[in-house]
N, C-alpha and C positions, 0 to 999 in steps of 0.2 A: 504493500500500500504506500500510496506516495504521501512521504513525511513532510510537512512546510516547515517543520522546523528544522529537520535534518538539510535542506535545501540550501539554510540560508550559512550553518558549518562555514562551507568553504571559505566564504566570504572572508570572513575573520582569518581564515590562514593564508589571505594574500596580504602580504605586506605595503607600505605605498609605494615604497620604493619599485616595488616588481609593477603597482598598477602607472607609476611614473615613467618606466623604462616600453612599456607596454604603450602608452599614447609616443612617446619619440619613436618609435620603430614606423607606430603609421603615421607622424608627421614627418620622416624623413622622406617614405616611400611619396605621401602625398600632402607636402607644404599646402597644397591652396584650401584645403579642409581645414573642419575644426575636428584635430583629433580627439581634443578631451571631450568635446560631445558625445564621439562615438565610442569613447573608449568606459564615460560613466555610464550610457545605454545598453553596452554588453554587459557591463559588473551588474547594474539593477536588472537587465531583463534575463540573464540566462538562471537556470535552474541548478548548474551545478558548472563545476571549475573546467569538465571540458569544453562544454559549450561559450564559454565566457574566452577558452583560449581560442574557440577556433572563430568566434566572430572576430576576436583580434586579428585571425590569420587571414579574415576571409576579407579584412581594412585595409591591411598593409599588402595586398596585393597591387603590381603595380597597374597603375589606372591606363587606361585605355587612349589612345593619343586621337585630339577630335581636332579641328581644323582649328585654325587663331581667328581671333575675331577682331573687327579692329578695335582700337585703344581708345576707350571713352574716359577721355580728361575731365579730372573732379573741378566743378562747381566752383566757383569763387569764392571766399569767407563771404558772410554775412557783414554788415556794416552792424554794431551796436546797435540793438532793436531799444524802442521805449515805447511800451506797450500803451498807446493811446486809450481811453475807454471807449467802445462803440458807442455812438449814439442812436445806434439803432435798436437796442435793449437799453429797459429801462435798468439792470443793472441789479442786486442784491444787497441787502438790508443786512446790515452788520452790527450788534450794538445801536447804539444811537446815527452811525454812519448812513445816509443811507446812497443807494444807485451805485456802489462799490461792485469795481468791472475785475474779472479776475486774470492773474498774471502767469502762475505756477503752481505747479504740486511739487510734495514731495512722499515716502512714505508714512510721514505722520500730521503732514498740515495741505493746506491750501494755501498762497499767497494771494492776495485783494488789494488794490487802490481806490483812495477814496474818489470818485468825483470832481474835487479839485485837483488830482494830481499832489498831492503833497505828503500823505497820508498810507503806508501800505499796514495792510493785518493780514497779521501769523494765523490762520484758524487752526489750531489743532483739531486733528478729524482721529485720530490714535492716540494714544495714552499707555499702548502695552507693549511697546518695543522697544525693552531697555538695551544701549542705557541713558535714551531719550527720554526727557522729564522737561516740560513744558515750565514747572513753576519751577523748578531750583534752574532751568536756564533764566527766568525774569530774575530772581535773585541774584544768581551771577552775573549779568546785565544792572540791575541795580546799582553794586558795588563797583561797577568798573567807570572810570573817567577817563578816554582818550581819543583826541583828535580822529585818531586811524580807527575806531571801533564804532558799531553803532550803536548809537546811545537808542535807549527804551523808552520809550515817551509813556505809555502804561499797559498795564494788562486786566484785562477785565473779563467775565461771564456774560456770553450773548444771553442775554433773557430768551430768547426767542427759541433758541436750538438748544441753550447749554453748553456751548464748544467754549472750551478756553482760548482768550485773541491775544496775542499781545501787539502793541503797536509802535512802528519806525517812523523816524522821517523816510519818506519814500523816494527811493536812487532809481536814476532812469537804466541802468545797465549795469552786469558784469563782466569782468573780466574774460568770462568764458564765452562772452559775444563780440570781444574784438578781433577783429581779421588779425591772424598769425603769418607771419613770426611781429613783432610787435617792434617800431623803429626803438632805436637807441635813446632818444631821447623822451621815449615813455617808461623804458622798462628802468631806467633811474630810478624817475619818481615815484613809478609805483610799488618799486620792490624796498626802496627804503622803508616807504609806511608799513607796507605790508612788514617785515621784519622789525621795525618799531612796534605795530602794537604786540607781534607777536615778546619782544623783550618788555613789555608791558605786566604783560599778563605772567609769564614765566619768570619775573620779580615776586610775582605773590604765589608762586606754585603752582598756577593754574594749566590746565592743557588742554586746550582748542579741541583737536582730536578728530579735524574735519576739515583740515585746510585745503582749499582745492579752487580752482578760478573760479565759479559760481559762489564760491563763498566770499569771493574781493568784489565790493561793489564801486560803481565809479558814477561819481555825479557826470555833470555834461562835458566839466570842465578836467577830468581825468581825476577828482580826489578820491583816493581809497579809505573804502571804512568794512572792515574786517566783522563776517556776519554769521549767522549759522551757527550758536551755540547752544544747541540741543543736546548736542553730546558730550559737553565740555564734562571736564572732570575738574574738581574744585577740592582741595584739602579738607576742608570742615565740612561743606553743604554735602558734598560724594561719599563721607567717610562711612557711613552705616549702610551705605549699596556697597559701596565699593573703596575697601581699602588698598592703603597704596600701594601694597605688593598683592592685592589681587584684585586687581581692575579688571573689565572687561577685553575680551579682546579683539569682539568681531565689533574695532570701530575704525573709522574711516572709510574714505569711499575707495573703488577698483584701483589704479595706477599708482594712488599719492599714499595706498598704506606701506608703514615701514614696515619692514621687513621681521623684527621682533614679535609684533601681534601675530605675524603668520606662524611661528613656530614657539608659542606656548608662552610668551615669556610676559605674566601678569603683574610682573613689577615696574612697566615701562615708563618712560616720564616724560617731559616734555621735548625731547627730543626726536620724539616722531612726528611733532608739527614741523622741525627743522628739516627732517626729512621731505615732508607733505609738499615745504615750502621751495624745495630745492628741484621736486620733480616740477613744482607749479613753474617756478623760472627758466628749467629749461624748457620746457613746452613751448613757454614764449619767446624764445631764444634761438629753439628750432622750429616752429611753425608746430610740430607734433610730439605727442606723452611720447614720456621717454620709455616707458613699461605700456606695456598691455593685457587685459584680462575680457573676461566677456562677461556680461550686468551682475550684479549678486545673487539676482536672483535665477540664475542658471547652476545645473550643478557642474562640478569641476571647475568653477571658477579661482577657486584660491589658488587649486593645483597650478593652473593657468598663469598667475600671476607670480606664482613662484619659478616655474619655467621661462616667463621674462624678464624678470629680475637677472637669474642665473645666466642665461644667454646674451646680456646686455651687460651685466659689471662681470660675469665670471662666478663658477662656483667657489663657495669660500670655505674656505680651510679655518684649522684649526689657529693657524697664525695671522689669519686675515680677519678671522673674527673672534677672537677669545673668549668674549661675554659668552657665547652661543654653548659654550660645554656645557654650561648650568640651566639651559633653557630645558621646558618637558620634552620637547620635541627637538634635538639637535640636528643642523642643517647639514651635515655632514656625510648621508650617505646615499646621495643624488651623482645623477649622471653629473661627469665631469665638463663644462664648456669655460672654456680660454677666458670667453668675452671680449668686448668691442675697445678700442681706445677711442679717448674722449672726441680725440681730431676726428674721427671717421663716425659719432655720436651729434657730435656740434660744428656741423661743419659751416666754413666761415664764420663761428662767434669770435670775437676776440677775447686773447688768452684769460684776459683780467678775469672774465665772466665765468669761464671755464673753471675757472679756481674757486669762484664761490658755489658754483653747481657741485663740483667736487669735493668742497669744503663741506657740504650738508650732504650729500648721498654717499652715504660710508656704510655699512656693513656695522663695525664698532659704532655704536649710539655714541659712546663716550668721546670719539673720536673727530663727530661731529663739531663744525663750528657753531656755538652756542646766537641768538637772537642777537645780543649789544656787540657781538663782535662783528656782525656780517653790519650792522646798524653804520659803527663805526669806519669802515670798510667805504662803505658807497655814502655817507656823508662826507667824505675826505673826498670820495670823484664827485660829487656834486659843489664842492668848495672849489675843484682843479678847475671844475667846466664855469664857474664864476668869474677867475681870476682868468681864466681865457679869453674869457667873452669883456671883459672888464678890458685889457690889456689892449684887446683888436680894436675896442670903443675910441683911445685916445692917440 
């Protein structure tokens, strides 16, 4: 009689490493696929460990050669959108707001503008996916003062629904809607601030834990205020969810998580915003994420993410990454790749840039350059680029 329990055995005695080694056999045979797709649909659908090998075998065969098509060049960036409200809908009633036109989702809110354009609401539509918490993020927004951050204007209970709002001044755009690669004389300004509030916040313990261009917002006039903290983690308000050696670890979004949360390690600290902030600069430095992974909500995604990690800095050793002996999960017994160097990663950035990319994407957190350091760093070339422009004046 067929056992559903006895079925799912195998399972457990493949290790990840064997189901890791198992997707690069069919992404070498066939790069344009998504092999972790097919390689999580054989592990969930077969019945037992042959049938799971041999859908492996029957992937990595090599594909069939069909005629070239021609070459459909992508799309131009988009120009900075600023979500006008339609006038053609009368709009939805928020609170005392009313004809609020909506802008965004995400998996636990909706974004709104009011009317006038001045005004956006957070609507919280979840509440149960920690380690998102609506009121300790208005609390940690309460407590915070900085130019680069967005200040809270209030939070309140729609009468109407019940959803908890809280409310912004309202920025026409972010970062993740300006056409890439980003001139030189934007990516100054706005990676100072951006790295300001981040040494803002990392002065009081705090950790963002969701840095990523969508979260840098930019008025008309390019000024950044640093947004999105749902998921922050906060020393006092976090400490009865989540203490400091064991935080959460599925946070951040695809590309910009460091590499620590992926392999167990619940003591991390603010050093994986330095990281988040490092993949966000070179994105705009090269027009594209420096990592890739596919949505969260796919499975074999982390796997994925951990596979472009490795393939782009190189697999890390035990002297490349130290911290990583003590994590649950040590990164050490994955397929071996060389990885990219930075010139053929960043090509045409100049060096200067290069070094602060490199200076935040490390492997050793510890090794990472800290928020006021990189602060100080690009406030010295924004002093250089003064005295230049000063110098040419006279």
């Amino acid at each position: 009689m067929y056992n559903m329990a006895d079925s799912n055995n195998w399972k457990a005695s493949i290790k990840a490493t064997e189901r890791f080694e198992n997707i690069e056999k069919i992404q070498k045979v066939a790069p344009q696929i998504n092999a972790f797709s097919i390689e999580v649909a054989a592990f969930q659908n077969s019945n037992s460990k042959e049938e799971y090998l041999h859908a492996i075998n029957l992937a990595a065969l090599p594909p069939v050669q069909q005629p070239s098509s021609p070459t459909t060049q992508p799309a131009p960036a988009p120009s900075p959108p600023d979500h006008l409200p339609s006038t053609a809908t009368p709009g939805k009633r928020i609170g005392l707001h009313q004809s609020c036109h909506y802008i965004a989702s995400g998996i636990t809110s909706e974004v709104y503008r009011t009317s006038d354009s001045t005004i956006a609401l957070k609507v919280i539509i979840n509440t149960n996916i920690p380690p998102h918490n609506p009121r300790r993020e208005a609390k940690i927004l309460e407590s915070l003062s900085h130019k680069n951050i967005i200040p809270l204007i209030g939070a309140f209970t729609d009468p109407l629904t019940s959803d908890f709002v809280l409310s912004f001044p309202y920025q026409p755009s972010a970062l993740s809607s300006v056409p890439l690669p980003l001139s030189p004389s934007l990516v100054l300004p706005i990676f100072t601030s951006l790295f300001s509030a981040l040494s803002y916040l990392h002065s009081q313990s705090i950790i963002h834990r969701d840095v990523k261009p969508s979260a840098v917002l930019l008025s008309a006039t390019y000024q950044v205020c640093l947004s999105d903290f749902g998921t922050a983690w906060h020393p006092a308000l976090s400490a009865s969810d989540e203490p400091a050696r064991g935080k959460i670890l599925d946070v951040g979004t695809g590309p910009y998580r460091a590499p620590e949360t992926l392999f167990g390690n619940a003591g991390y600290g603010p050093e994986v915003d330095i990281w988040a902030a490092g993949c966000t600069l070179a994105e705009c430095l090269a027009g594209e994420t420096l990592f890739t992974c596919p949505p969260s909500h796919e499975d074999g995604n982390q796997l994925a993410l951990i596979s472009s990690i490795f393939r782009t800095l190189g697999t890390p050793t035990r002297e490349t990454w130290p911290e990583a002996e003590g994590f649950n999960t040590p990164p050490f017994n994955y397929m071996v790749y060389e990885g990219k160097k930075w010139e053929e990663l960043l090509k045409g950035v100049e060096k200067r840039w290069k070094g602060v990319v490199q200076g935040c994407i490390k492997y050793e957190s510890r090794s990472r350059m800290k928020a006021e350091e990189v602060v100080r760093l690009l406030e010295g070339w924004n002093d250089e680029a003064g005295s230049s422009k000063a110098s040419a004046s006279i």
